[in-house]
LUMGURO-440804 format. One record per residue (C-alpha): x negated, y, z; residue number from 0; residue in one letter. Coordinates in pm, whole numbers, plus 50000, padded with zeros to 5 digits. Layout:
BEGIN
SITE;X;Y;Z;NUM;a .
...
END
This chain:
BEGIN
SITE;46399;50978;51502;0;x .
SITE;46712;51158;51447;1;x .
SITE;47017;51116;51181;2;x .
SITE;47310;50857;51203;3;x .
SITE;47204;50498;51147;4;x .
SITE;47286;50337;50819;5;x .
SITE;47648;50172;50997;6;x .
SITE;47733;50480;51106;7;x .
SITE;47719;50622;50755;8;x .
SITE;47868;50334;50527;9;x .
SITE;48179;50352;50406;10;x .
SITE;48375;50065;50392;11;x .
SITE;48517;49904;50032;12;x .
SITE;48863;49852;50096;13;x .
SITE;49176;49708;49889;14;x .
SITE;49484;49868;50058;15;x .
SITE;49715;49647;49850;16;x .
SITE;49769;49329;49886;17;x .
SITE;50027;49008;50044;18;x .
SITE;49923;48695;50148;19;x .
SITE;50049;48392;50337;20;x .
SITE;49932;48105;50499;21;x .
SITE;49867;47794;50304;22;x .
SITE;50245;47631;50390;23;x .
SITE;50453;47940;50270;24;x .
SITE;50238;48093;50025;25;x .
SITE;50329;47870;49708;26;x .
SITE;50754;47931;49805;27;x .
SITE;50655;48325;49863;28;x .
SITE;50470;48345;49529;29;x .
SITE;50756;48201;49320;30;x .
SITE;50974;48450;49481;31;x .
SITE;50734;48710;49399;32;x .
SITE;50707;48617;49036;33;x .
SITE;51093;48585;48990;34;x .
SITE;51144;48929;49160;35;x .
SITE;50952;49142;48930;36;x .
SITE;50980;48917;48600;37;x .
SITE;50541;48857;48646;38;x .
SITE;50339;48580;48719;39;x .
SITE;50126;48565;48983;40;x .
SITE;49789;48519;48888;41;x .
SITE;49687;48386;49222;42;x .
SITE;49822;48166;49503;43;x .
SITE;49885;48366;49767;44;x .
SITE;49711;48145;50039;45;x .
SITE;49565;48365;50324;46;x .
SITE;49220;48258;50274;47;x .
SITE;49191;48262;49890;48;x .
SITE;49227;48654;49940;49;x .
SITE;48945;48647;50175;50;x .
SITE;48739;48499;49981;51;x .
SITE;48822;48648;49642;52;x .
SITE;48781;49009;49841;53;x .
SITE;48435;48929;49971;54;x .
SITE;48319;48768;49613;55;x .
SITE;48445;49185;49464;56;x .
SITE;48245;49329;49792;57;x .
SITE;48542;49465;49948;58;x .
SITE;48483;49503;50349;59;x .
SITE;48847;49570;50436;60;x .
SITE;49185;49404;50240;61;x .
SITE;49504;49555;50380;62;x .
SITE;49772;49262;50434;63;x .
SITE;50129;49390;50363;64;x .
SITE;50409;49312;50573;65;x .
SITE;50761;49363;50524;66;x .
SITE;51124;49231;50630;67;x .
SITE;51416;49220;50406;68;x .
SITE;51666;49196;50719;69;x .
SITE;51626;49381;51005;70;x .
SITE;51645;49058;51243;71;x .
SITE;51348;48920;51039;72;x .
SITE;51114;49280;51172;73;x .
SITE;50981;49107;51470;74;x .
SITE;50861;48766;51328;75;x .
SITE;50729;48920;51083;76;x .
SITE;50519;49179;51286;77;x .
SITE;50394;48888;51521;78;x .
SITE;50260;48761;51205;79;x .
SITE;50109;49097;51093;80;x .
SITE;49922;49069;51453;81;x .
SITE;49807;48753;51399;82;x .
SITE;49581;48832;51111;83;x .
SITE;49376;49067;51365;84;x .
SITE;49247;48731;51509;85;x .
SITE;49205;48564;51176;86;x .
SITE;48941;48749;51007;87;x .
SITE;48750;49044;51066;88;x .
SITE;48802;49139;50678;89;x .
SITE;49212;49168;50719;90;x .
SITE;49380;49482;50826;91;x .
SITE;49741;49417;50853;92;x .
SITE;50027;49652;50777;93;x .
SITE;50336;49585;51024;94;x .
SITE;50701;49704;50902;95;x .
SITE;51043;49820;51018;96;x .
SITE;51374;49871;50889;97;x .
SITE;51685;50068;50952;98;x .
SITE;51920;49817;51048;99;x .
SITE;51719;49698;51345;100;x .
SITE;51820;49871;51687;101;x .
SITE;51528;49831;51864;102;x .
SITE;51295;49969;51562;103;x .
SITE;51138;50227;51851;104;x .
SITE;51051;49940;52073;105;x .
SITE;50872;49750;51753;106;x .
SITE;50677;50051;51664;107;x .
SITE;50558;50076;52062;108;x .
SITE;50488;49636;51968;109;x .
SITE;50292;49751;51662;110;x .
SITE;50098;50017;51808;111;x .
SITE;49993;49835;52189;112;x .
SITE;49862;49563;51932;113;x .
SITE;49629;49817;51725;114;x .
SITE;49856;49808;51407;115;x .
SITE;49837;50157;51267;116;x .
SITE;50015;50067;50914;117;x .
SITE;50331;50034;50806;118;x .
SITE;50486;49882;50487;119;x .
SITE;50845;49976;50354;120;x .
SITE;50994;49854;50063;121;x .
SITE;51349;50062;49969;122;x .
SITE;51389;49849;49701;123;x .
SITE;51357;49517;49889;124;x .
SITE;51493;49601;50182;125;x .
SITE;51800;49767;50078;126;x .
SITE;51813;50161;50134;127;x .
SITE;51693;50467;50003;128;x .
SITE;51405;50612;50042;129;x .
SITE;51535;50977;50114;130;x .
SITE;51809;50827;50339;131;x .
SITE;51867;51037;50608;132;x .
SITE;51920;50717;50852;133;x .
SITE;51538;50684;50775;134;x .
SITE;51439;51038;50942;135;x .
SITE;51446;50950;51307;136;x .
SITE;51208;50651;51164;137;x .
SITE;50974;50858;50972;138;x .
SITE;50942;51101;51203;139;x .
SITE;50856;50817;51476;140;x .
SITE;50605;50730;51316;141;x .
SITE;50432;51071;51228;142;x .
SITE;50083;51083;51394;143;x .
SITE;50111;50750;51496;144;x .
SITE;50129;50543;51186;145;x .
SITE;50024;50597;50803;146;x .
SITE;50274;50458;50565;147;x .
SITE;50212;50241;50223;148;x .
SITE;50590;50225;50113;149;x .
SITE;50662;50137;49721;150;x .
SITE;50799;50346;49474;151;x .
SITE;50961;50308;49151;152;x .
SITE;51177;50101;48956;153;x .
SITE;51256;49923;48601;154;x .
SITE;51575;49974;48717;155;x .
SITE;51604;50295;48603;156;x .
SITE;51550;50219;48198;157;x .
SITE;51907;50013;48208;158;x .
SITE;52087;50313;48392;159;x .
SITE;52153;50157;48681;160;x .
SITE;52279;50413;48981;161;x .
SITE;52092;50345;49232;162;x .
SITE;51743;50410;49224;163;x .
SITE;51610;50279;49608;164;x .
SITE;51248;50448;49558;165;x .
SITE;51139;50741;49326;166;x .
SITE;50920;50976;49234;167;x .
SITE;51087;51269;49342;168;x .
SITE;51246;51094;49644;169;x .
SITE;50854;51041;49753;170;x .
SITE;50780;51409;49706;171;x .
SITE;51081;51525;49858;172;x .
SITE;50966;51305;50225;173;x .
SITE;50636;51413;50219;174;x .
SITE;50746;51721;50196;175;x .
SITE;51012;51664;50483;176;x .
SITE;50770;51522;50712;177;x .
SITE;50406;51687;50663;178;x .
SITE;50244;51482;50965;179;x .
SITE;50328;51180;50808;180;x .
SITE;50021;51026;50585;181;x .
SITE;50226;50813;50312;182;x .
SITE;50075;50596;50072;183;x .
SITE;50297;50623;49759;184;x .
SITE;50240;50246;49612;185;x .
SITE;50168;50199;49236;186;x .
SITE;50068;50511;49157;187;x .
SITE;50336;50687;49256;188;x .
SITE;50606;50530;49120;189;x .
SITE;50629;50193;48926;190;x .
SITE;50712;50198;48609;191;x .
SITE;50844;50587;48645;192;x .
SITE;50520;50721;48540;193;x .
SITE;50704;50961;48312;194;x .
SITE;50849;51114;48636;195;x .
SITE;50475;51107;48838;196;x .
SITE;50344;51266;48586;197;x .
SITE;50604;51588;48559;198;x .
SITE;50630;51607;48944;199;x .
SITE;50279;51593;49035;200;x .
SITE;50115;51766;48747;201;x .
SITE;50089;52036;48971;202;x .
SITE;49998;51923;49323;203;x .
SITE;50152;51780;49574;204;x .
SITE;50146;51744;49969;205;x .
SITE;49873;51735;50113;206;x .
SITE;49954;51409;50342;207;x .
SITE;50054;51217;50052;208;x .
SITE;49804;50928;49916;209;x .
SITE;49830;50711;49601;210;x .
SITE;49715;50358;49550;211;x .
SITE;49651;50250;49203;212;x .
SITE;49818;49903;49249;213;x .
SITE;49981;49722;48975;214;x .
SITE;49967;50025;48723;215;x .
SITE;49685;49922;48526;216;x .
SITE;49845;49609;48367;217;x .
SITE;50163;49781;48257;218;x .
SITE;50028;50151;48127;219;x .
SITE;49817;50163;47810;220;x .
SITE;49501;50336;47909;221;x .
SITE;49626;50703;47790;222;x .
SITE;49867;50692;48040;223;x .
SITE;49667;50571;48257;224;x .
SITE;49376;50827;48242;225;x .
SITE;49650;51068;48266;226;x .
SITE;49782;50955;48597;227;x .
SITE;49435;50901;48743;228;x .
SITE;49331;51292;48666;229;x .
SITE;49676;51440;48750;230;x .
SITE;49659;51257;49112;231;x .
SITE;49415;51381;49362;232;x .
SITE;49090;51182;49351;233;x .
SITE;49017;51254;49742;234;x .
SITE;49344;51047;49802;235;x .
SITE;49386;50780;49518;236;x .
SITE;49317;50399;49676;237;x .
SITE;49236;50115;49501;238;x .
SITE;49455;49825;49569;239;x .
SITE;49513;49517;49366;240;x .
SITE;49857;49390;49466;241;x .
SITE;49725;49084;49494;242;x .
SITE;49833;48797;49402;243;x .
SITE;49992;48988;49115;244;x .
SITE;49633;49057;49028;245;x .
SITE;49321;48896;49072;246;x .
SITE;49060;49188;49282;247;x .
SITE;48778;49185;49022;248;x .
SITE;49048;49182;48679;249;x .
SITE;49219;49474;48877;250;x .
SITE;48943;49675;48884;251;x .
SITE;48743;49570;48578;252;x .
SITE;49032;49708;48389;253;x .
SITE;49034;50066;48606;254;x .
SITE;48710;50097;48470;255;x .
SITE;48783;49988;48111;256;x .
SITE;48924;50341;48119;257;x .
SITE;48609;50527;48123;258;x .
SITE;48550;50592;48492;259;x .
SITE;48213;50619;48600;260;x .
SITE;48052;50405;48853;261;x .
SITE;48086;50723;49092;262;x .
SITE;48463;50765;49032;263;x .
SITE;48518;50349;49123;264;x .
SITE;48315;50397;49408;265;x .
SITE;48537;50665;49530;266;x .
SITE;48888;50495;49441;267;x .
SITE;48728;50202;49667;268;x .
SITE;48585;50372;49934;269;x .
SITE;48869;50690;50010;270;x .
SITE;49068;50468;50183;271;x .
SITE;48849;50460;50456;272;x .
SITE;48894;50805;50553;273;x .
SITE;49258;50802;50625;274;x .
SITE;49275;50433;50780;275;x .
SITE;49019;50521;51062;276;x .
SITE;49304;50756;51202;277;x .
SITE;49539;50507;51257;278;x .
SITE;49303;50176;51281;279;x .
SITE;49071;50172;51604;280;x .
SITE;48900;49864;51462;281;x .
SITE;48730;50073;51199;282;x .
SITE;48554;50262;51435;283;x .
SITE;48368;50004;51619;284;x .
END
């Protein structure tokens, strides 16, 4: 008999957005969650209650996001990011890095010997600009060795403050800058900025730039969100759930409240798949 055997053609269900603690720091990590972005968390953040709400939605893969505010914080963080390798076979941990840290080459050489192939930036969070130039030498570290899931956008922006960490056209503009470089523009392209996604990428984009539909659906009425979801190439738009924002079944029962057909959620699960075996050897095996 010839033909690949049914494992060898499934593709995996994954949500590439999510955070998640273990049980002693989750409840501390979701309050500062909530307070951050003005939303309650639906759920508690505890390591295992993703798990098990991500196998009860028939997701095979969640991607864990981790990130450091400070740049002496990178390291203890990414030992934690390793960790979750040993903890379930469902997790697929995203490491991070930031400019302030020195030794950010030697942490991406950590990452990598440990079969990390993800990394997580938040400009916002962690204090710099996403078209920094101090951030080249990183993003072009990384390029062939790493995707990267970093967020975009800002409310910021509606009570004119100056600095905008993360945008639309600041997203465009590194993709652009660094074309070996798979990035994973977070929320859609640009949180609450959707105005901006929409007139930048109306007409294409990069081709190494990816989109994750991650806490989008709760804040755009479902115009704008149809909009966004046929402007944005359907070979590279994720699902992810930002859990705990979002509960995994509530994120996508309201994706398809939209009107997409069981073929088009199928796809927004499954994509993911395609880029993450690049960078993740455990997908292979």
């Amino acid at each position: 008999m010839s033909g690949k055997s049914f494992l060898e053609t499934y593709i995996m269900r994954i949500d590439i957005h999510t955070h998640a603690w273990l049980s002693h720091g989750a409840k501390r990590a979701v309050q500062a969650l909530s307070r951050g972005f003005g939303l309650q968390c639906e759920a508690s953040g505890v390591l295992d209650d993703l798990v098990n709400e991500e196998r009860k939605a028939d997701m095979d893969r969640a991607c864990v996001l981790c990130c450091a505010a400070r740049g002496e914080h990178v390291h203890a963080v990414n030992r934690f990011a390793i960790s979750l390798l040993a903890k379930d076979s469902l997790l697929l941990p995203f490491g991070t890095v930031h400019p302030e840290l020195p030794s950010w080459e030697e942490e991406l050489d950590f990452l990598a010997s440990a079969g990390i192939g993800g990394i997580k930036l938040h400009p916002d969070y962690q204090g710099f600009r996403l078209d920094d130039k101090a951030m080249f030498p990183l993003y072009e570290a990384m390029s062939g060795r790493f995707c990267l899931l970093v967020h975009v956008g800002s409310r910021q922006k509606q009570g004119g403050c100056k600095t905008l960490f993360s945008t639309p056209r600041q997203l465009e503009r590194i993709a652009g800058s660094f074309p070996s470089l798979h990035i994973i523009g977070a929320h859609m392209g640009g949180w609450c900025m959707w105005d901006d996604v929409e007139e930048i990428f109306a007409h294409g984009c990069p081709e190494n730039l990816w989109f994750d539909t991650s806490n989008t659906s709760f804040h755009a009425d479902s115009s704008r969100l149809g909009r966004l979801l046929r402007i944005l190439p359907c070979d590279r738009l994720v699902f992810g759930s930002d859990w705990p924002f979002f509960r995994v079944e509530g994120e996508l029962a309201r994706l398809q409240a939209v009107g997409l057909s069981g073929r088009q959620m199928d796809d927004l699960t499954r994509n993911g798949e395609r880029l993450l075996k690049l960078y993740y050897p455990c997908l292979g095996q």
